[in-house]
C-alpha positions in Angstrom: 156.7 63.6 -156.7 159.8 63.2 -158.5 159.8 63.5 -162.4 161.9 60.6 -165.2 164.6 63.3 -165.4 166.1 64.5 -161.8 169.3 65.6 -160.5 171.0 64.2 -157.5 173.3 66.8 -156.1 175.8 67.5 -153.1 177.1 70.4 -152.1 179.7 71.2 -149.4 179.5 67.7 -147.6 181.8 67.4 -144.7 181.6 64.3 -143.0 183.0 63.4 -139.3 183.9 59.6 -138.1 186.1 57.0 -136.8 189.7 56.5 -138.4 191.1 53.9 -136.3 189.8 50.5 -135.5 190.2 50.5 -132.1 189.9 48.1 -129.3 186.8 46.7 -128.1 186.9 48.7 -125.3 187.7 51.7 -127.2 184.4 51.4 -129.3 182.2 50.0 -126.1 182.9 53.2 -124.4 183.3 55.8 -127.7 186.6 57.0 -127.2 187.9 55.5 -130.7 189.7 58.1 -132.8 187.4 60.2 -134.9 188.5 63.3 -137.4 187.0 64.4 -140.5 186.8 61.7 -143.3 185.0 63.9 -146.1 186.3 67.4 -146.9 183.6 70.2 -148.9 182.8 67.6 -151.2 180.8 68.4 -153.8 179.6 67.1 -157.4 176.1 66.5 -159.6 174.4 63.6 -161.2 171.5 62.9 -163.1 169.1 60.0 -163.9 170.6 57.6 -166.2 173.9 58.3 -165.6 176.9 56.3 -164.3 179.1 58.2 -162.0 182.1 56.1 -160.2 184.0 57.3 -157.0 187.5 56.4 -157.5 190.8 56.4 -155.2 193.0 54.8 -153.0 192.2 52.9 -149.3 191.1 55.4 -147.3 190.2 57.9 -149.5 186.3 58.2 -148.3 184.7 56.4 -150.9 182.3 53.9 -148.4 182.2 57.1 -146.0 180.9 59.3 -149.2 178.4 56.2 -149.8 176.7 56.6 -145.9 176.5 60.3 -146.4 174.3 60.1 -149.6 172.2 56.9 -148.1 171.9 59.2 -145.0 173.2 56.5 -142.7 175.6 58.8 -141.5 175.3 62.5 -140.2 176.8 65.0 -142.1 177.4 68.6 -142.5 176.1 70.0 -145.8 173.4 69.5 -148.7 172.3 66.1 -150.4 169.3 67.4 -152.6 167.3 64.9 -154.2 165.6 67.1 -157.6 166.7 70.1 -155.1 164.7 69.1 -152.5 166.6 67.7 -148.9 167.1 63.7 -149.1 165.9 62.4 -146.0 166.8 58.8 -144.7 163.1 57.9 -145.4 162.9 58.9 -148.8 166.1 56.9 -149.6 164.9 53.7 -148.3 161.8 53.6 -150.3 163.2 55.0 -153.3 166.6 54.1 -153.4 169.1 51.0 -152.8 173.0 50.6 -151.6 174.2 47.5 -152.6 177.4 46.0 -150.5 180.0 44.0 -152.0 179.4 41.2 -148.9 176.1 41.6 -149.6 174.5 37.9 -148.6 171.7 36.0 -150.2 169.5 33.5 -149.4 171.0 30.4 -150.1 168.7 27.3 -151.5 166.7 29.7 -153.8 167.6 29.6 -157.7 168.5 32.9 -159.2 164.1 33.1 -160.7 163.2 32.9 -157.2 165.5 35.0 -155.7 164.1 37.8 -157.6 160.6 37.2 -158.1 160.7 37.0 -154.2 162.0 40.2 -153.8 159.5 41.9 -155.8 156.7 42.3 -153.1 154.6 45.5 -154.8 153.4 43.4 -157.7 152.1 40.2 -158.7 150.9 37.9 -161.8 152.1 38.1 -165.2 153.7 42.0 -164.6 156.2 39.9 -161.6 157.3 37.7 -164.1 157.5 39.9 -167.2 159.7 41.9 -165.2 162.2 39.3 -163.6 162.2 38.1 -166.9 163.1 41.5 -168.3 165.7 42.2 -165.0 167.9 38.7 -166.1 168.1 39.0 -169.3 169.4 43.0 -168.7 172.0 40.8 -166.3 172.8 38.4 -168.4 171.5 35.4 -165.8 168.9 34.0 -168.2 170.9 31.6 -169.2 171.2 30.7 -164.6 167.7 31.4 -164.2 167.5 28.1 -162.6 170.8 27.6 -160.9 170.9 27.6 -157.2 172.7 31.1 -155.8 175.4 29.1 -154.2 176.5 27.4 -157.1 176.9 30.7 -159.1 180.0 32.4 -160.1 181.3 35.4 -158.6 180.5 37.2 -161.3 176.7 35.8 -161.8 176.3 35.6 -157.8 177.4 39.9 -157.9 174.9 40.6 -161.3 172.2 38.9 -159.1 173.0 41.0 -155.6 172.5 43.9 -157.8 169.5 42.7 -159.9 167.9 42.1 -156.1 168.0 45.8 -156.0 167.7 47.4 -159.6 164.3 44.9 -160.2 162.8 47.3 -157.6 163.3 50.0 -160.2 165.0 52.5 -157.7 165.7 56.3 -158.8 169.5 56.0 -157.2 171.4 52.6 -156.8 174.5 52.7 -155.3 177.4 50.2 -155.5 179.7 49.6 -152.7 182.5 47.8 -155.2 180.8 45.7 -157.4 184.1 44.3 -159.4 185.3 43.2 -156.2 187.7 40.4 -156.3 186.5 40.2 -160.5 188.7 38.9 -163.0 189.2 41.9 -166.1 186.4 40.4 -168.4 183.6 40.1 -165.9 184.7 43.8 -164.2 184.3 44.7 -168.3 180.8 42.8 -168.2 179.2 44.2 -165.3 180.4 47.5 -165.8 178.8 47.5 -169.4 175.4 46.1 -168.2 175.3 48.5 -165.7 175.9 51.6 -167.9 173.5 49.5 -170.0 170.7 49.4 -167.4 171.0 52.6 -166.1 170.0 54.4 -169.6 167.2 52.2 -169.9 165.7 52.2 -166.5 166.8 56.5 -166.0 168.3 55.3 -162.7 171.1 57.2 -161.5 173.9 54.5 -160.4 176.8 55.9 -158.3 179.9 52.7 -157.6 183.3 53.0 -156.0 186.1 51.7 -157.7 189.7 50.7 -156.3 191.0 49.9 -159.9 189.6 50.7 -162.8 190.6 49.4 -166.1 190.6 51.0 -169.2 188.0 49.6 -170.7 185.3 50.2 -168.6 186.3 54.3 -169.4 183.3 54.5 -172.0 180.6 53.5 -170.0 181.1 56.1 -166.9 179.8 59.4 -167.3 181.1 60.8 -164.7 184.1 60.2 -162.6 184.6 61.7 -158.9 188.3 61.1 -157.6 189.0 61.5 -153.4 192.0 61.7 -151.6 192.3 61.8 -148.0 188.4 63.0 -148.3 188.9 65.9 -150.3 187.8 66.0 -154.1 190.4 66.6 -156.7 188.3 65.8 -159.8 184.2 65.7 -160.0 182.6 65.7 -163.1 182.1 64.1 -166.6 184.7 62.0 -167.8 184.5 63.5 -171.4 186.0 66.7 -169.4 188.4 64.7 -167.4 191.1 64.7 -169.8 190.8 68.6 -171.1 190.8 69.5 -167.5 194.0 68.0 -166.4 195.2 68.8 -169.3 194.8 72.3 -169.1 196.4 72.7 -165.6 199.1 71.1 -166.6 199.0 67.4 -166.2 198.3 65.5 -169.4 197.7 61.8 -169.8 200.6 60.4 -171.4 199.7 58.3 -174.7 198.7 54.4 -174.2 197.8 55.5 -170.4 194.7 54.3 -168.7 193.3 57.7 -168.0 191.5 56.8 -165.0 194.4 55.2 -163.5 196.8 58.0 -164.4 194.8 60.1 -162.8 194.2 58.2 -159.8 197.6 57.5 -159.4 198.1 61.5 -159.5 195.2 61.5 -156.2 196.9 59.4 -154.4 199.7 60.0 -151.6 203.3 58.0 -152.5 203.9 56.8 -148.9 207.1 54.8 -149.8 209.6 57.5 -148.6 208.9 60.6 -146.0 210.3 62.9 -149.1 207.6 61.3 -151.8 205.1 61.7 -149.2 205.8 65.1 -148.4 205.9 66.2 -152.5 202.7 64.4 -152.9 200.9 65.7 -150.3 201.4 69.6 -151.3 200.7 68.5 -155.1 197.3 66.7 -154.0 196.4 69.8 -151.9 197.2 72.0 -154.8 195.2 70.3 -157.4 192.2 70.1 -154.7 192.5 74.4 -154.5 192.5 74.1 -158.4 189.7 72.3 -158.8 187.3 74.4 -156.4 188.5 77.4 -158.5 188.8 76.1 -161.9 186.6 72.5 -161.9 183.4 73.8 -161.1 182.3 74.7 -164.8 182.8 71.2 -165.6 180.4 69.6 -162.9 177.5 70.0 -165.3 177.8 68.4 -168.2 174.9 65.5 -168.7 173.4 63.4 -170.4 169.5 62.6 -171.7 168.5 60.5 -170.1 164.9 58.0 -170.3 163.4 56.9 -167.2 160.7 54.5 -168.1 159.8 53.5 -164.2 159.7 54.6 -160.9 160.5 52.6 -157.7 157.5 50.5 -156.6 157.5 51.8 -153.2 157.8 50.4 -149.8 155.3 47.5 -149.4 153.2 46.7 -145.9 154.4 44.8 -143.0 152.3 42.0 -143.6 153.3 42.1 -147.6 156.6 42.1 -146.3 156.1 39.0 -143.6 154.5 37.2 -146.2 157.6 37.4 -149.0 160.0 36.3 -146.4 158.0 33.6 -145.3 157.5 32.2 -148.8 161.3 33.0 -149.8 162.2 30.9 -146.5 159.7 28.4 -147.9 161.6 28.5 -151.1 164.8 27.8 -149.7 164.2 25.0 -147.5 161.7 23.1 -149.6 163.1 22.0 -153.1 165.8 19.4 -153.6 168.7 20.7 -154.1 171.5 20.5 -151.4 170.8 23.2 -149.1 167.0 22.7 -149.3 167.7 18.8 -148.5 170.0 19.9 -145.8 167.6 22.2 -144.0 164.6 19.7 -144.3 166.8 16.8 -143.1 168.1 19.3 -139.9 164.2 20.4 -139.4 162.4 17.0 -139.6 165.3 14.8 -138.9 167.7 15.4 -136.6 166.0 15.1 -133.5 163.9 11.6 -134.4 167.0 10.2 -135.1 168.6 11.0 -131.7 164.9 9.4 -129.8 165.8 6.7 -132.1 169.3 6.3 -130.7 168.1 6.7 -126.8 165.1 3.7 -128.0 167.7 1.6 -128.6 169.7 1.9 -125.1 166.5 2.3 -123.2 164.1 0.0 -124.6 164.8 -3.3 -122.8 164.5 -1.2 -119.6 162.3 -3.6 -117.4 159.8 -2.7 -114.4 162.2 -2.8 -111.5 163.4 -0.8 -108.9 166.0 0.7 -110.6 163.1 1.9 -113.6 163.1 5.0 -111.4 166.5 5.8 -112.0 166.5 4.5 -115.8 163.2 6.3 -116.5 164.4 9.1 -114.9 167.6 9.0 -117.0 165.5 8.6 -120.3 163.9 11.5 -119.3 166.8 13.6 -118.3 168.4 12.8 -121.8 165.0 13.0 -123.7 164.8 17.0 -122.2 168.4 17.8 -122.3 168.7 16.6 -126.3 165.9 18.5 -127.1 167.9 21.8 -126.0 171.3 20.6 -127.5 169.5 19.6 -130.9 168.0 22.5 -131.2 170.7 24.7 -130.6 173.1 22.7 -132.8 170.0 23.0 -135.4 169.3 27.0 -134.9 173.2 27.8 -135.2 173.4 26.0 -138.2 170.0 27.2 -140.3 169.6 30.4 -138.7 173.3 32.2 -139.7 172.6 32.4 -143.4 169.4 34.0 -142.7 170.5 36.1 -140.1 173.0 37.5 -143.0 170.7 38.2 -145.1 168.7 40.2 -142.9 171.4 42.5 -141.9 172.2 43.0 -145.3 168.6 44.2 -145.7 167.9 46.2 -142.6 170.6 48.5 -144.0 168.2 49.3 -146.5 165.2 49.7 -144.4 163.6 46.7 -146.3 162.1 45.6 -142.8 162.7 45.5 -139.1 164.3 42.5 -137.0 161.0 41.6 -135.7 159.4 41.2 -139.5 162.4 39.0 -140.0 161.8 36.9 -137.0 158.2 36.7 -137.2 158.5 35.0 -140.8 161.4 32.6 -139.3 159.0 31.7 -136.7 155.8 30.9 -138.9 158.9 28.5 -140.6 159.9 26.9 -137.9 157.2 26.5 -135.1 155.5 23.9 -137.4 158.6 22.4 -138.5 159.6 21.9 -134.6 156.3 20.5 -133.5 156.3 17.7 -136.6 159.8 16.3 -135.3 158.8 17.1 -131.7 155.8 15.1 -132.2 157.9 12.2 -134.3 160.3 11.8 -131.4 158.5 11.8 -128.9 155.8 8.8 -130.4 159.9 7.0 -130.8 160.2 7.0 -126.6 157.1 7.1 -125.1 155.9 3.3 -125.6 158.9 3.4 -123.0 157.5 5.2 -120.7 153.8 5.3 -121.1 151.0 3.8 -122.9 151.1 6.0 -126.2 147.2 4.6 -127.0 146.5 7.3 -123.7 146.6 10.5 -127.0 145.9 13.3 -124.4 148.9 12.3 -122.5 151.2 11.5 -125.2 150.1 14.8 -126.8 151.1 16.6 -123.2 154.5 14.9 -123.7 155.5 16.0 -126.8 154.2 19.3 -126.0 156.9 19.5 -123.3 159.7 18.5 -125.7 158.5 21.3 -128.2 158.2 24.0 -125.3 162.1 22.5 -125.1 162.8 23.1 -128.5 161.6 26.4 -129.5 163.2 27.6 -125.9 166.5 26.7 -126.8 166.0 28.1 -130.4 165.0 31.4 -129.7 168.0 31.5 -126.7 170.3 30.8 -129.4 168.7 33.6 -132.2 169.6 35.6 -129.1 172.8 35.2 -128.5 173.5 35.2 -132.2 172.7 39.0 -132.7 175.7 39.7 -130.7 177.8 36.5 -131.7 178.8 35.8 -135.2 181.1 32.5 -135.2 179.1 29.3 -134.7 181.3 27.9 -132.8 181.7 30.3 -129.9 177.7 30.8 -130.2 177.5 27.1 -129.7 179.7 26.9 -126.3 177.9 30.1 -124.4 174.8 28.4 -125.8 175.8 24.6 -124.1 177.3 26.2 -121.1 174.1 28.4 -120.1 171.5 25.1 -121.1 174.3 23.0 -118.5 173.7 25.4 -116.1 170.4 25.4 -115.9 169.9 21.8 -116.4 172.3 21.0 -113.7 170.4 23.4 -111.4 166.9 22.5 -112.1 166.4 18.9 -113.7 166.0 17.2 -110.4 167.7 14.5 -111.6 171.5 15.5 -111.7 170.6 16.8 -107.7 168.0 16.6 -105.3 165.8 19.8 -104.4 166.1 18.6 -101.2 169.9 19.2 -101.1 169.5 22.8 -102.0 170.2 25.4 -99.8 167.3 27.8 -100.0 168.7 30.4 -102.6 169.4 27.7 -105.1 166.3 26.2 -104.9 163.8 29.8 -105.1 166.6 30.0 -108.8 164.9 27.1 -109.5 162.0 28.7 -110.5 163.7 31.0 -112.6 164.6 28.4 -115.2 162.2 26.6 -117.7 163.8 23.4 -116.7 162.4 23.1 -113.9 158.4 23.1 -115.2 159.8 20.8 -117.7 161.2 18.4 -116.2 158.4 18.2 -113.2 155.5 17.6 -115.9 157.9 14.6 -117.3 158.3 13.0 -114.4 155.0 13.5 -113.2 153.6 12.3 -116.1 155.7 9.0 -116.0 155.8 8.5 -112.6 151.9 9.3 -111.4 151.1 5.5 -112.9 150.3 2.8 -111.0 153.3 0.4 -112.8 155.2 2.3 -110.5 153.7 1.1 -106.9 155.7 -1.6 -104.9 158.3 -2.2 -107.9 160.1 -5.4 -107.3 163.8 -5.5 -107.4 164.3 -8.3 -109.9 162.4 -11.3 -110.5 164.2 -13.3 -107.7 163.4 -10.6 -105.3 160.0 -8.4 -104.4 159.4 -5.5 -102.7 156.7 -5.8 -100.2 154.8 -3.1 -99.0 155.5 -3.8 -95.6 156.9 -0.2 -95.1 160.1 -1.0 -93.3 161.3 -3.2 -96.0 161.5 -0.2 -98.1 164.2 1.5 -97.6 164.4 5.7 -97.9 165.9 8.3 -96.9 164.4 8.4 -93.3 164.5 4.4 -92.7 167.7 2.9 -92.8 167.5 0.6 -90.6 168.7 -2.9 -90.5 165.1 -4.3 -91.1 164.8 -2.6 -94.3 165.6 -3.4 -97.9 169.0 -2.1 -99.1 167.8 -2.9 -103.1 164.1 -1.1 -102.4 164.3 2.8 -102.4 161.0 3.8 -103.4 157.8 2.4 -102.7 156.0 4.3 -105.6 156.3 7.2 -108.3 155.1 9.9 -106.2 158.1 8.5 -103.5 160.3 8.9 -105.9 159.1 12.7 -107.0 159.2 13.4 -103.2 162.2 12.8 -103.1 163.9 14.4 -105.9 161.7 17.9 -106.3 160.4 18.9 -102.7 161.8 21.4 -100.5 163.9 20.1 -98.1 161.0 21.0 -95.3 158.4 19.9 -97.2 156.1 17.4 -95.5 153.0 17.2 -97.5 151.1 15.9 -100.4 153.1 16.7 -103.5 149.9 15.7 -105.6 148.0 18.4 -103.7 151.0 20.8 -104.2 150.6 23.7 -106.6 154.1 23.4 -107.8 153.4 20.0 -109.4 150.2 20.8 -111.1 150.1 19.2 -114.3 148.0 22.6 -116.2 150.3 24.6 -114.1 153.7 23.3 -115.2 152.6 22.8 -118.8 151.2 26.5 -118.9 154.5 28.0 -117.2 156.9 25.9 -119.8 154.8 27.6 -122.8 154.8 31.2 -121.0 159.0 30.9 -120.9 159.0 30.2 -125.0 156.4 32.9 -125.9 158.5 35.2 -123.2 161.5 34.6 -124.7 159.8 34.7 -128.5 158.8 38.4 -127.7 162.0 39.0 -126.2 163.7 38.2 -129.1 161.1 40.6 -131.0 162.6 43.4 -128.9 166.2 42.7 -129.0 165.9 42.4 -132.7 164.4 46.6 -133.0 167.4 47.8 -130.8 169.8 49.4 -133.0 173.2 48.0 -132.6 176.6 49.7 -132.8 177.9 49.9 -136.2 181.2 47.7 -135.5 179.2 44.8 -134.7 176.5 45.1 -137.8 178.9 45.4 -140.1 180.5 42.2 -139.1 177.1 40.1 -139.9 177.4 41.7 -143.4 181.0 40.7 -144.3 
């Protein structure tokens, strides 16, 4: 158990990674260049203290941020009240905080918060976001949408995500990124502010620092090139350049003098090389002469320890409430995902209802109805993919940005996105389906029309959870959209049945068949259309009948002169004959396993729970770092 008043301490950290980019190739196969990005590194910090981690590009502040969250191996000591911090401990006890950090958008800046508190309920919850804002200064936004914040308010509220959790360390990747002087002054301040009342130690990186912000950091760690020149309290900072023989000249910014000094002048081979040896000497000097000045602190007041990590169902529950949150209020994201959910897909029935709904009982119904079909199935994919790629990004942000943290796993994350969306689908699945089937059926028939819609929502949530797929690898919409459309065509040219006969395929082509959810799809459709009787002895048009004297209908194995050039198909299950059976086959399709209505229905459903689990899985693999981090930026 660790006590209000601990110590946070690193000693000898050397740290190993990549220093170059790389190719893709390079980082598939791990032969990117790697060298040593932290050098002996070593400083202490105590609760309520503010230490920052200053220097240039490339200096191994992130790198120094890994090591201490244990993200990253490392050779050395990070002790935790003297004791070994372990990856565990940090996760449930302490927070890193990105500067690309994401949040949820459609949730004002209350329910942002109160949704990330999952330990506690009641009046404590609200006491305490209550308490978290106004240390943040965001009472005044408390119900402002996120994406209508400022920079500055939209960066207090990343970190009060984090510091409302009450961790013992909170560390800040850069959180005056990109901030104009008075906002870097004003998060700066609250910080320093919220880390003496809270006890929590809060360790940022700066590029830049002003001036003004000298006051409210305790202690100051400069790197260059991974090695330490300065760590310790910035009350000492100037005594201890001073006395080896660099003073601050007067009206200087200290800390920028001095990182100035840390830093190696590249803009001539000559500066570079003078640089270089005075950086390396003031890095000896400092492991012989800094070390008495690494413990200086402060007295610090911790009022309140970290929650803790809550359950998996706890956690489940919060995200499904804070996707709630976000999709059901009426503001303009929460309008736009409720119109996408609900809408989208109605409308398009509604569009295909208006080309097909004059469609009359002829011969060529089995070609329209067909068609009606065919575009009913194929929508349904399209729509959904359009709709997935579209809601599911800013989410899938999100969750990156919390996995870092060990706030929960990918299948938590898609669990709750499920519980969202299943319902959602079936509702517009259910609406667009009652828009077409009056076409095609007799919608008063419930168990049928029920079947039908059923189909179109196996359609849905297939292409949905394809698309969540491909989108833990792919990060632009656009390019997750065309592998997407390309893989549905494929399929949907292969197994529709109505694009190409079964009978043409050559036997490969049609055992892949069975490989696609299309195909089970598509089959129950049809069947379910064409097993009617409205579909026996169709006439050509009112002028001309279709007798069912057999050689007046003309198919595939009578085309002789006495038949009927305008009547192809003598009923619905000619028609199905014709377009899914084997090219051998010679019996009755209606006693035929493969167009078993349970069957079909059944198989459909398996291929979206399959691919539902599936999904569950791919989401606990860990991925390579180089493509997280680009879901976080």
């Amino acid at each position: 158990m660790i006590g209000s008043d601990y110590t946070l301490e690193l000693c000898n950290v050397f740290h190993s990674g990549q220093v170059e980019p790389g190719s893709f190739f390079q980082r598939l196969t791990g032969s990117v260049k790697t060298g040593v990005i932290l050098k002996d590194v070593s400083f202490i910090t105590h609760s309520g203290e503010v230490t920052a981690i200053l220097g240039s590009k490339g200096s191994g502040k992130r790198a120094l941020l890994d090591v201490i969250s244990r993200r990253v191996p490392s050779k050395g000591h990070v002790l935790l009240e003297g004791l070994p911090l372990e990856k565990e401990q940090f996760m449930n006890t302490c927070a890193l905080v990105r500067h690309s950090t994401k949040l949820m958008p459609g949730l004002t800046v209350q329910q942002t918060l109160s949704l990330s508190l999952t330990k506690i309920s009641g009046y404590l919850k609200a006491s305490k976001v209550k308490q978290v804002m106004a240390d943040l200064a965001l009472s005044q936004v408390a119900n402002k949408c996120v994406t209508s914040l400022t920079k500055s308010e939209y960066r207090r509220l990343v970190i009060g995500v984090q510091l409302i959790r009450d961790p013992i360390i909170l560390l800040l990747d850069e959180p005056t990124w990109d901030l104009d002087p008075l906002n870097t002054y004003l998060v700066i301040s609250i910080l320093s502010n919220a880390a003496k009342k809270y006890g929590t130690t809060i360790i940022l990186t700066m590029e830049k620092p002003r001036s003004d912000v000298f006051p409210f950091l305790d202690r100051v760690v400069y790197l260059c090139l991974g090695d330490a020149v300065y760590a310790g309290p910035t009350r000492a900072l100037l005594d201890y350049f001073t006395g080896i023989g660099f003073p601050c000249p007067q009206l200087e910014n200290p800390l920028m003098y001095y990182l100035c000094l840390s830093t190696v002048d590249r803009r001539s081979r000559e500066r570079f090389i003078e640089s270089n040896h005075q950086i390396a000497a003031l890095v000896e000097k400092f492991k012989t002469e800094g070390v008495p000045h690494e413990h200086g602190r402060s007295n610090p007041n911790k009022i309140q320890m970290s929650y803790g990590k809550p359950s998996g169902v706890r956690v489940i529950w919060m995200l499904y409430l804070r996707t709630l949150a976000s999709i059901f209020n009426l503001r303009k994201h929460g309008i736009k995902q409720m119109s996408m959910r609900l809408l989208t897909l109605p409308i398009y029935f509604f569009i295909l209802w208006i080309f097909y709904n004059d469609a009359k009982d002829y011969q060529r119904a089995f070609i329209t109805k067909s068609g009606l079909i065919f575009n009913a199935m194929t929508g349904t994919y399209f729509i959904s993919i359009l709709n997935t790629i579209c809601l599911f990004g800013p989410y899938r942000s999100r969750y990156y940005c919390e996995s870092e943290a060990g706030v929960y796993s990918g299948a938590s994350a898609l669990l709750a996105w499920s519980l969202v969306s299943l319902p959602a689908s079936l509702l517009t699945s259910l609406a667009a389906a009652a828009i077409i089937y009056p076409i095609l059926g007799d919608i008063s028939e419930g168990v049928a029309f029920l079947q039908f819609a059923l189909i179109l929502w196996s359609c849905y949530i297939y292409a949905e959870q394809q698309t969540i797929a491909i989108m833990m690898f792919v990060k632009n919409g656009l390019v997750t959209a065309l592998i997407n459309i390309y893989i549905t065509c494929v399929y949907v040219m292969l197994a529709s049945g109505v694009l190409r006969s079964y009978k043409g395929y050559e036997d490969w082509m049609f055992y892949l068949t069975y490989l696609t959810h299309t195909r089970y799809a598509s089959i129950f459709l049809h069947r379910s259309v064409f097993k009617q009787p409205t579909f026996n002895i169709l006439p050509y048009s009112e002028n001309e009948n279709c007798t069912s004297i057999t050689n007046l209908i003309q198919t595939s194995s009578n085309m002789n002169a006495n038949s009927n050039a305008n009547c192809r198909y003598p009923s619905g299950k000619a028609f199905l004959t014709e377009r899914f059976t084997y090219k051998n086959f010679a019996g009755d399709i209606y006693q035929s396993g493969d167009f078993n209505m349970e069957f079909n229905l059944g198989i459909s459903f398996a291929f979206s729970l399959g691919i539902i689990i599936l999904n569950k899985f791919l989401y606990l693999i860990p991925l390579p770092g180089y493509i997280v981090d680009k879901f976080r930026e």
